[in-house]
C-alpha positions in Angstrom: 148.8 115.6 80.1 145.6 114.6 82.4 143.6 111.8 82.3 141.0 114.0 81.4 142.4 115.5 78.3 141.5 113.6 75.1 145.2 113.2 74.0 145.2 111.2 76.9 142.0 109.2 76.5 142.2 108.5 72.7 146.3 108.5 72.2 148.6 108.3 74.5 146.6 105.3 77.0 145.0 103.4 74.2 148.6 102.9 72.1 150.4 102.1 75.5 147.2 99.8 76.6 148.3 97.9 73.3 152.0 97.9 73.7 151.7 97.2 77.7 148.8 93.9 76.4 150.8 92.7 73.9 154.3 92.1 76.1 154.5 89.3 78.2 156.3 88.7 81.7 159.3 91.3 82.8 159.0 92.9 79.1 155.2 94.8 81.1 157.5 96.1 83.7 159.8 98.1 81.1 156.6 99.1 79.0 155.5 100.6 82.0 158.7 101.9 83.0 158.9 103.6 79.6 155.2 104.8 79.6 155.3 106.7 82.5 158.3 108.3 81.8 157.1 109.3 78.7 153.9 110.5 80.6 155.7 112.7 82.7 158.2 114.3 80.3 155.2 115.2 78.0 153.9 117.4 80.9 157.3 118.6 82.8 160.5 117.5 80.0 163.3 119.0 82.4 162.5 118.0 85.2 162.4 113.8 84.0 165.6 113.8 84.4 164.6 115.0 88.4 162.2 112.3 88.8 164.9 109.8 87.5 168.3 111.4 89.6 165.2 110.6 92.5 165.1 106.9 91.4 168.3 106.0 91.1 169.5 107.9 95.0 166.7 106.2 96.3 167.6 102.9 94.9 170.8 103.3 95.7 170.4 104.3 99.0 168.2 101.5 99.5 170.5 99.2 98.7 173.4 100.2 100.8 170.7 99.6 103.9 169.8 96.1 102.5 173.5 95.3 101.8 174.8 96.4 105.8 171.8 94.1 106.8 172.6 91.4 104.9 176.8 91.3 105.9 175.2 91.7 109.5 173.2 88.3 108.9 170.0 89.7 109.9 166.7 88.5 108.3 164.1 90.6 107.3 160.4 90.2 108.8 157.7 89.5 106.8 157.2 90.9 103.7 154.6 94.0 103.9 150.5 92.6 103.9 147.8 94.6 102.3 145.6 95.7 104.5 141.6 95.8 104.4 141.4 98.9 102.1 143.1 97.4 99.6 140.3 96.1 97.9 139.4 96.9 94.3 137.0 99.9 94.4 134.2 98.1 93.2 134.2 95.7 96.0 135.0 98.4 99.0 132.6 98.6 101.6 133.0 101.9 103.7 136.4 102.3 105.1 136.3 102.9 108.6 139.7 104.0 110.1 138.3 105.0 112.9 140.0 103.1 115.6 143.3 103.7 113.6 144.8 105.4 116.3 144.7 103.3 119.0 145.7 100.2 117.1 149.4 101.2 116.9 151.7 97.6 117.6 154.7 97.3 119.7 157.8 98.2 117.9 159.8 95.1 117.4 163.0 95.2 119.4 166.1 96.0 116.4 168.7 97.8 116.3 169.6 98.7 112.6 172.8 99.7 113.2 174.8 103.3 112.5 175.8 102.2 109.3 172.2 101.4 108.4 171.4 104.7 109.9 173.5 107.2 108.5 172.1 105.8 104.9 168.7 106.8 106.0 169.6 109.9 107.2 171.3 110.3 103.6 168.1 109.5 102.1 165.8 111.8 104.3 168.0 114.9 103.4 168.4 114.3 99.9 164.4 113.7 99.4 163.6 116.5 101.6 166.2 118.7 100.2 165.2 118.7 96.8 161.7 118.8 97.9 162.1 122.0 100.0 163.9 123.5 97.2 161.6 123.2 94.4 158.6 123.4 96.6 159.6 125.9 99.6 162.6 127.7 98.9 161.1 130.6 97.4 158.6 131.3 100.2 161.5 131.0 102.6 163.1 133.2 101.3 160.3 135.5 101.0 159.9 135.2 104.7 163.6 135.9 105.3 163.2 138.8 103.3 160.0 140.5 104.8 161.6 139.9 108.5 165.3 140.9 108.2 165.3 142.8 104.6 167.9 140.4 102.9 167.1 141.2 99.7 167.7 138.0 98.5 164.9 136.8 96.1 163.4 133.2 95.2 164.5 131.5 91.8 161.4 131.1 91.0 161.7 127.7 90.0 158.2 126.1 88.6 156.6 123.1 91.3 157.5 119.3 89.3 154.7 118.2 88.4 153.7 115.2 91.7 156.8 115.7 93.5 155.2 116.1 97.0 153.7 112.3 96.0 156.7 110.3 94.8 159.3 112.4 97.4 156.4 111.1 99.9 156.8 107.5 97.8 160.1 107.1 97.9 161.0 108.0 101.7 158.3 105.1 103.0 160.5 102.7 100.2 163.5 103.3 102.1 162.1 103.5 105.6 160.5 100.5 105.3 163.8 98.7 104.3 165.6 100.4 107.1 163.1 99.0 109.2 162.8 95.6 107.4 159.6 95.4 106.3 160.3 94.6 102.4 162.8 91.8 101.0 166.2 91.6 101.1 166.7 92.5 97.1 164.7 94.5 95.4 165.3 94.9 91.3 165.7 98.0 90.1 163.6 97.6 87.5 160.9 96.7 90.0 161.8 100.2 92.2 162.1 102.2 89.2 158.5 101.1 88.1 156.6 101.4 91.2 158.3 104.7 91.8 157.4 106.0 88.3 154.1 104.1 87.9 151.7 107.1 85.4 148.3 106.0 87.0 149.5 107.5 90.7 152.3 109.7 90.3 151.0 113.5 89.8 148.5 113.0 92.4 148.8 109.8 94.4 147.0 107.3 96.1 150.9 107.4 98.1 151.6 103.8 97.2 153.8 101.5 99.3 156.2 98.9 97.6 154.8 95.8 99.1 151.1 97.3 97.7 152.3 96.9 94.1 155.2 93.7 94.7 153.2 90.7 93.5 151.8 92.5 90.3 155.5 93.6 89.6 156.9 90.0 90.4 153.9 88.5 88.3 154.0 87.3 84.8 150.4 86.6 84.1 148.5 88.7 82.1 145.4 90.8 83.2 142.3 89.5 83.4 138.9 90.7 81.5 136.8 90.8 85.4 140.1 93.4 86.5 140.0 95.3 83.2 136.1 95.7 83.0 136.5 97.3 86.7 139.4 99.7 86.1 137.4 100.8 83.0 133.9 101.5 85.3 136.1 103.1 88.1 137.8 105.6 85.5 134.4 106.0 84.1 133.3 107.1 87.2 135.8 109.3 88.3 135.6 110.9 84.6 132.1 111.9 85.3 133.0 112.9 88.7 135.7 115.4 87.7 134.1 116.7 83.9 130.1 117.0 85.3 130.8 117.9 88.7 133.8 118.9 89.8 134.1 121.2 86.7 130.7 122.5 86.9 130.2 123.3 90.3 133.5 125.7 90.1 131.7 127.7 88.2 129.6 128.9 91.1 132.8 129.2 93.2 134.5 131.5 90.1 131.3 133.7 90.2 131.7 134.5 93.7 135.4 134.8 93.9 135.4 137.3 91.4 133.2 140.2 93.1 135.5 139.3 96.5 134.8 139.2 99.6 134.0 142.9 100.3 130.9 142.4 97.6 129.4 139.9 98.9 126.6 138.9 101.9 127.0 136.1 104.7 124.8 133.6 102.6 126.9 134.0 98.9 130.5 133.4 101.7 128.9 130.6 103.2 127.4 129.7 99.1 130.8 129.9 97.9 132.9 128.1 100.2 130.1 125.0 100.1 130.7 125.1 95.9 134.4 125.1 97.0 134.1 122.0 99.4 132.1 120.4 96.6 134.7 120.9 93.4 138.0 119.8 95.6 136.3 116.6 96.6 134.8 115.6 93.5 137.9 116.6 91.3 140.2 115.0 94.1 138.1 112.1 94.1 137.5 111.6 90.7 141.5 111.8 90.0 141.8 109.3 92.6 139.4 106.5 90.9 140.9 107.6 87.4 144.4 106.5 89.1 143.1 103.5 90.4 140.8 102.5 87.4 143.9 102.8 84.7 146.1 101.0 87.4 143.2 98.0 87.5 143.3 98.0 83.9 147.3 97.4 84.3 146.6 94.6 86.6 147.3 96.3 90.0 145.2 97.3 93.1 146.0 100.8 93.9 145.4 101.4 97.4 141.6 103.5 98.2 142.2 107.7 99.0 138.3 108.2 100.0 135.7 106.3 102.0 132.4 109.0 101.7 134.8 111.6 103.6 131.6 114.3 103.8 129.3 111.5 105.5 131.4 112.0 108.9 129.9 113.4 111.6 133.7 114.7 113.1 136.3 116.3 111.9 138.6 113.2 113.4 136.7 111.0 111.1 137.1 113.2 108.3 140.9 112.7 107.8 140.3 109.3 108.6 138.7 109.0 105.3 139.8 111.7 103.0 143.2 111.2 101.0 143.2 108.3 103.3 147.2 107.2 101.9 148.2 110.9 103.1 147.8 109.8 106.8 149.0 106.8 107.0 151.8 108.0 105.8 152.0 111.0 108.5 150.7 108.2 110.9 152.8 105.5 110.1 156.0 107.0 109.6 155.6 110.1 111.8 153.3 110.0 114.4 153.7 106.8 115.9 157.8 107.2 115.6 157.3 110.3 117.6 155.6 108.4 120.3 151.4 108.6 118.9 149.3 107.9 121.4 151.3 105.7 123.5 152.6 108.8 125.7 151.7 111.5 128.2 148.8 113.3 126.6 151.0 116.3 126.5 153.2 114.6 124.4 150.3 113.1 122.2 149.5 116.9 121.5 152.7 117.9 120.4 152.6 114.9 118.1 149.2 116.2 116.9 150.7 119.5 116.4 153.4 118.4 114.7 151.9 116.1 111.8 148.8 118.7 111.2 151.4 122.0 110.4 153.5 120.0 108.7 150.4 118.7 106.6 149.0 121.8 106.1 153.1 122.9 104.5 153.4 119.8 102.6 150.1 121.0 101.2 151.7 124.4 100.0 154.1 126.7 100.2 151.5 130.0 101.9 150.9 131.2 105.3 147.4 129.9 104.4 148.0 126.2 104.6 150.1 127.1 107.8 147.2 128.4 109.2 144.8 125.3 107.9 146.9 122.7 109.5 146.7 125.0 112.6 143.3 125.1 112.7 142.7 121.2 112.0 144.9 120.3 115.0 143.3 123.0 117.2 139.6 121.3 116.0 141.2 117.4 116.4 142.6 118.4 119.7 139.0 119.7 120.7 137.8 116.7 119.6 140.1 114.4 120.7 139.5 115.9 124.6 135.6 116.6 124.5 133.2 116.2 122.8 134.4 113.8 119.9 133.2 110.0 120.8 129.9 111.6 121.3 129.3 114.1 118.7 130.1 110.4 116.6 127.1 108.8 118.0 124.6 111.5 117.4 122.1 111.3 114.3 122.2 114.6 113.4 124.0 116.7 115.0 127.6 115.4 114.0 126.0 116.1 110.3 125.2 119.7 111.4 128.6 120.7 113.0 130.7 119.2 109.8 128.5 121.1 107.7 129.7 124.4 109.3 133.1 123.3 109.8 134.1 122.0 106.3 133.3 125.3 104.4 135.7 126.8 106.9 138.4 124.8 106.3 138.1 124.2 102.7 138.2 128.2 102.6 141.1 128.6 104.9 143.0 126.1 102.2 141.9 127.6 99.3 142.3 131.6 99.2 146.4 132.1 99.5 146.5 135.6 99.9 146.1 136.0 104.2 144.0 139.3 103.7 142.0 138.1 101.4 141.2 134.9 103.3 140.6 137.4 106.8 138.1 139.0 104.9 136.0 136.4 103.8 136.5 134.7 106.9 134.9 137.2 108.1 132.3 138.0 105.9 131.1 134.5 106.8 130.7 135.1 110.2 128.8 138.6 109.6 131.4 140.7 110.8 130.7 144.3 109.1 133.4 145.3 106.4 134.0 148.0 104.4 133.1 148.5 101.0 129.8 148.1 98.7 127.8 144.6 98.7 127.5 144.1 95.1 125.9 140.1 95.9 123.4 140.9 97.9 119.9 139.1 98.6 118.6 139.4 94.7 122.2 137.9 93.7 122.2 134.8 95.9 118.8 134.0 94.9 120.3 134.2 91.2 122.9 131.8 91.8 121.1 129.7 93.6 118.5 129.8 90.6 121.5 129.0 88.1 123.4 126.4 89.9 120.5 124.4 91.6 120.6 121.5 89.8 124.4 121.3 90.0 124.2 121.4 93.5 121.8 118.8 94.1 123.3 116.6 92.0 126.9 117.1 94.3 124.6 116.8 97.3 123.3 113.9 96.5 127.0 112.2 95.1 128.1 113.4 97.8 126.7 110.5 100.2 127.1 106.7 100.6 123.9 106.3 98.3 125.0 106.6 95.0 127.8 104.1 95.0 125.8 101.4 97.0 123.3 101.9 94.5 125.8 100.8 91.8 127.5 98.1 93.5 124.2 96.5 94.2 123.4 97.0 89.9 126.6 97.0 88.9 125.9 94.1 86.7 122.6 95.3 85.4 122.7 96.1 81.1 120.8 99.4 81.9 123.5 100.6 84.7 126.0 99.4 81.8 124.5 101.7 79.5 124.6 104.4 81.8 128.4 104.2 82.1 128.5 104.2 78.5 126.6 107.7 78.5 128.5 109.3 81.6 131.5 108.6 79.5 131.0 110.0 76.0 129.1 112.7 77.7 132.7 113.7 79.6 134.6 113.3 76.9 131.8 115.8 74.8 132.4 118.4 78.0 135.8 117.8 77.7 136.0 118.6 73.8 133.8 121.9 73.8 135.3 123.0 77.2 139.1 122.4 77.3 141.5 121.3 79.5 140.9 121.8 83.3 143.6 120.6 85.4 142.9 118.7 88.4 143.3 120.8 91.5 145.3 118.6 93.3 148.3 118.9 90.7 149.0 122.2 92.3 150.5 120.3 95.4 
């Protein structure tokens, strides 16, 4: 089940919406609980009983930290605050993360402990573990078999549906008690909601505990403002996955299927832009879906974008795309490896470290090997050179991201390595063999098909459209709008089928 599918949007969320509003105090948290476990065992039934073993470890594990702390004597430091992105969608301004890097604090001076440590240890392999075997072990083993000729094949288990998010989830949870930064007790009702919680768990925003605490710990019920806004952010990112995520893949599926020996440099370049296009807007879309239902629950889901394609670098780029994604790598792997605050060889091998093992928590493919390659080896670049200016050009910056994102959208999207060499380089205009079926006439055809679906992602694609509607947010005709972007969706949605967000893949 997807928020898009209308089981979804005219069953299953309006009977819990009822359920969830009609129970009062604690009695939300185990509507919620059961909800999204019901969510998730109508899309993967075996493996609920995964995502639940996961819940109770973690908890367990969790507690066993909090408990040697506590017979030490030692207080915790202050509970987790939000910080400025946390604002309700509607509200956001654009989210510059820009000096993110350089703001990294001085580690307060603790020592957990062995005892404390071994548990975390404990934790890390078990969440890793099963992540690696679900997620990895058959491309391990299909490694281990190309170099040494085991033999030995993959089980060929199927991926659990948003276990790269909640493995992700879980491991801050019990890092940040290791390290203090969440109260002494935590219930497990409270852990087993925000670790289950069906707005964010198949595709994120990666949620920390302290994000969700005081909507947990709250028995107040939700107010009309925060329900009116979740409902215009899923509305929104409704319209953003059915009328332009889903639409512009269709120009992507037409030039995938004659492959990269039949096509010309312009239909390459044409169909890794519609590419770039459909990941953002079906990514982003998800994302205010998540945080729209979660609004409409009461809580403030943390913000995954902030007009990613309006950067003029690729450093400010993953500043500002599946912006919970790293801060997690930052937070709990860059700056523990040392960040910036080291020689700058050092600083590179941290680099190199976080951006391989984001493109493998990506996917299990040489591909996403070679995309988190290439992102460090074009942040490096940055990062050295030229990357504080090409930031204060005009247009320029624009010019240079235009080129580079294609690339690395491609790079992440075709799997297969010889596939992906040959539309690489088919985009440069490197000569290959075989007959150009897409030629001149057939890119002016597309191009004649799709153009008003690629204006209109051009144009969603900048700051302007959602400035527009914070400014007239209020206004009855933006209202109405809404109203049509929505039973327009749901009409695409009914005479189209399902179309699973691309992002549930990971």
């Amino acid at each position: 089940m997807v928020f898009s599918d209308l089981a979804f949007l005219f069953h299953f969320f309006p009977i819990f919406l009822i359920v969830y509003y009609i129970a009062r105090g604690k009695a939300r948290n185990i509507v919620l609980l059961l909800g999204s476990l019901i969510f998730y065992a109508l899309g993967n039934p075996l493996y609920v009983l995964l995502l639940i073993a996961s819940v109770l470890v973690n908890y367990l594990i969790a507690n066993r930290i909090q408990t040697v702390y506590a017979r030490r004597g030692d207080a915790r430091k202050e509970s987790y605050s939000k910080e400025d992105f946390m604002s309700e969608i509607l509200d956001l301004d654009n989210v510059d993360l820009s000096e993110e890097d350089d703001k990294e604090s001085e580690p307060e001076e603790f020592k957990p402990g062995a005892a404390a440590t071994i548990w975390l240890i404990t934790g890390l392999i078990y969440n890793i573990g099963v992540l690696c075997i679900f997620k990895y072990l058959d491309f391990i083993l299909e490694v281990t078999d190309s170099f040494f000729a085991t033999g030995v094949k993959g089980p060929g288990l199927a991926l659990p549906l948003g276990i790269s998010f909640y493995t992700f989830q879980m491991i801050s949870f019990i890092v940040d008690v290791y390290r203090r930064n969440t109260e002494s007790k935590v219930s497990f009702l409270h852990f087993a909601t925000y670790s289950t919680m069906f707005p964010q768990i198949a595709s994120g925003p990666i949620t920390r505990y302290g994000e969700v605490k005081e909507t947990l710990d709250r028995v107040k019920g939700v107010k009309a403002g925060q329900l009116e806004k979740g409902m215009i952010a899923f509305t929104l990112g409704l319209g953003y996955k059915v009328l332009l995520a889903d639409k512009i893949s269709a120009l992507w599926n037409d030039v995938w299927r004659v492959g990269a020996l039949g096509i010309d440099v312009a239909t390459a370049w044409l169909g890794a832009w519609s590419y770039s296009m459909q990941i953002y807007f079906d990514f982003w879309g998800y994302s205010l879906m998540a945080m729209g239902v979660a609004a409409m629950l009461g809580f403030n889901l943390p913000v995954n974008f902030s007009e990613p394609y309006s950067s003029k670098t690729m450093t400010s780029f993953w500043r500002n795309w599946h912006v919970t994604l790293g801060r997690w790598f930052k937070d709990y792997l860059y700056i523990p490896m040392g960040g910036n605050r080291c020689s700058k060889i050092r600083m590179l091998f941290n680099m190199l470290v976080v951006w391989l093992l984001t493109g493998i928590w990506h996917g299990a493919g040489y591909n996403f090997i070679i995309w988190g390659l290439f992102l460090f080896f074009i942040l490096m670049i940055e990062k050295l050179t030229y990357g504080k200016w090409m930031e204060n050009t005009k247009v320029i910056g624009h010019i240079y991201m235009i080129l580079l994102i294609p690339i690395s959208w491609t790079i992440f999207n075709i799997t297969d390595v010889m596939e992906l060499k040959d539309y690489l380089l088919r985009m440069i205009g490197v000569p290959l063999e075989g007959m150009v079926v897409f030629g001149l006439n057939q890119f002016v055809e597309l191009i004649t098909t799709y153009w008003w679906i690629m204006l209109l992602c051009i144009f969603f694609a900048t700051p302007y459209p959602m400035r527009f509607f914070k400014r007239f947010k209020n206004n009855i005709l933006v209202k109405f709008m809404l109203l049509a972007v929505f039973w327009y969706s749901v009409y695409q949605v009914a005479i189209t089928g399902d179309n699973p967000f691309i992002y549930f893949k990971f």
